[in-house]
C-alpha positions in Angstrom: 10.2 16.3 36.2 7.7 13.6 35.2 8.0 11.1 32.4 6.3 12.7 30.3 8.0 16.1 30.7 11.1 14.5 29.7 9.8 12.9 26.9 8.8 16.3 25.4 11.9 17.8 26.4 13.5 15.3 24.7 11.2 15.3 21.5 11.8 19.3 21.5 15.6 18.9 21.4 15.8 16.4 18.7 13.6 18.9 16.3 16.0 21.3 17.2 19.0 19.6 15.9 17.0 18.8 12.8 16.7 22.2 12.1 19.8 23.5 12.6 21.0 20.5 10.8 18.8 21.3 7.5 19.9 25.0 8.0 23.8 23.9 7.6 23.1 21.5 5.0 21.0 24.8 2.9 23.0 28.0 3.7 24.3 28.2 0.4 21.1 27.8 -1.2 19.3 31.1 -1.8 15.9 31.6 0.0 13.5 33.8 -2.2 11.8 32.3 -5.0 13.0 34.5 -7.5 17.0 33.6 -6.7 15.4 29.8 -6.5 14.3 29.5 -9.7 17.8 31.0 -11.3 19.5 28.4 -9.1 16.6 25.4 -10.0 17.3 26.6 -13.8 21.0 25.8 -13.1 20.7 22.5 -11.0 18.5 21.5 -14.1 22.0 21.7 -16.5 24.0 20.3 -14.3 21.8 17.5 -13.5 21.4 17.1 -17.9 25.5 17.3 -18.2 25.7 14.6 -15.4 23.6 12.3 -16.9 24.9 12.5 -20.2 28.5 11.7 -18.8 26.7 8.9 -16.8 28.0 10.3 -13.1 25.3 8.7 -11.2 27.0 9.9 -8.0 27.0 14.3 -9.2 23.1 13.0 -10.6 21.9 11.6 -7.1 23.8 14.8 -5.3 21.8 17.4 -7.8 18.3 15.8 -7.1 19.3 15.7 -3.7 20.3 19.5 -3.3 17.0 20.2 -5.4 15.3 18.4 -3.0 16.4 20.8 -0.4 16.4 24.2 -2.3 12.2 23.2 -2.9 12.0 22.7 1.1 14.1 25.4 2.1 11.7 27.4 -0.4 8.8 26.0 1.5 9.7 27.4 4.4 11.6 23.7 5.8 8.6 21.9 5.8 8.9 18.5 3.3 5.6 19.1 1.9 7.0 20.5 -0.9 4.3 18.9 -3.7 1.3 19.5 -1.3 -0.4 22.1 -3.0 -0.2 24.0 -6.6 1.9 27.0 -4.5 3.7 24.6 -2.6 7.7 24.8 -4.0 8.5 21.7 -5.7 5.2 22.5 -7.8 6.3 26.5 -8.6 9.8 25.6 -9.1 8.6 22.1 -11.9 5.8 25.0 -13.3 8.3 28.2 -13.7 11.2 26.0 -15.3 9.1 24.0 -17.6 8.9 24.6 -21.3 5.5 26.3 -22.6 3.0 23.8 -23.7 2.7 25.2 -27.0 6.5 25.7 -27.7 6.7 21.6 -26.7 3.8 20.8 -29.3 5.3 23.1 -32.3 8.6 21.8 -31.8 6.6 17.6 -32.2 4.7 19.0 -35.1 7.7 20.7 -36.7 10.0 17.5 -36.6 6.9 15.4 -38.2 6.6 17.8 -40.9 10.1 16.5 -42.2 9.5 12.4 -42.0 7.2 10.6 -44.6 3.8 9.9 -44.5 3.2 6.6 -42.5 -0.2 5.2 -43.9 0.4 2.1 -41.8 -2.7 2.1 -39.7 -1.4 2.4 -35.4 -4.7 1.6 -33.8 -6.9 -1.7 -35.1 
């Protein structure tokens, strides 16, 4: 075997044992969108009740099992923000709240301070 055969050999293996590495790390995270997005929706609470009681380790393990449920969703491949169908960018636009619910919800909470005349801009 030449060199370079055994370079490739060698290159083979080790993207072998990545992937059945990810694959161990993932099996409990679902694999269809659909079952994604309920378990993104969850990861999302979790990650908002560990940051209230300031558990940076849970916080840094949530983003970190996110990470993986948007590339196991993408089929393993990390480029999970490449396009608009890509995962990280379905999972960020399907758990998201509604443009218009976020802008009633800033006008509604104005509607109940005073008037500021003071003048922002110069």
């Amino acid at each position: 075997m030449t060199q370079l055969g055994f370079d490739s050999l060698l290159t083979s293996a080790a993207e072998e044992n990545r992937n059945r590495e990810f694959a161990r790390e993932t099996a409990h995270l679902p694999s269809t969108m659909p079952e994604g997005l309920a378990h993104y929706r969850l990861l999302i609470r979790q990650h908002h009740a560990a940051m209230l009681a300031a558990d940076g380790e849970k916080v840094m393990a949530l983003r970190r099992e996110a990470k993986f449920l948007a590339r196991k969703l993408n089929g393993g491949d990390t480029g999970i923000l490449a396009d608009e169908d890509s995962a990280g960018n379905v999972l960020t636009r399907e758990t998201e709240p509604r443009r218009d619910c976020r802008r009633l919800q800033l006008l509604s909470r104005m509607e109940h301070h005073e008037q500021d005349d003071e003048q922002v801009f110069p």
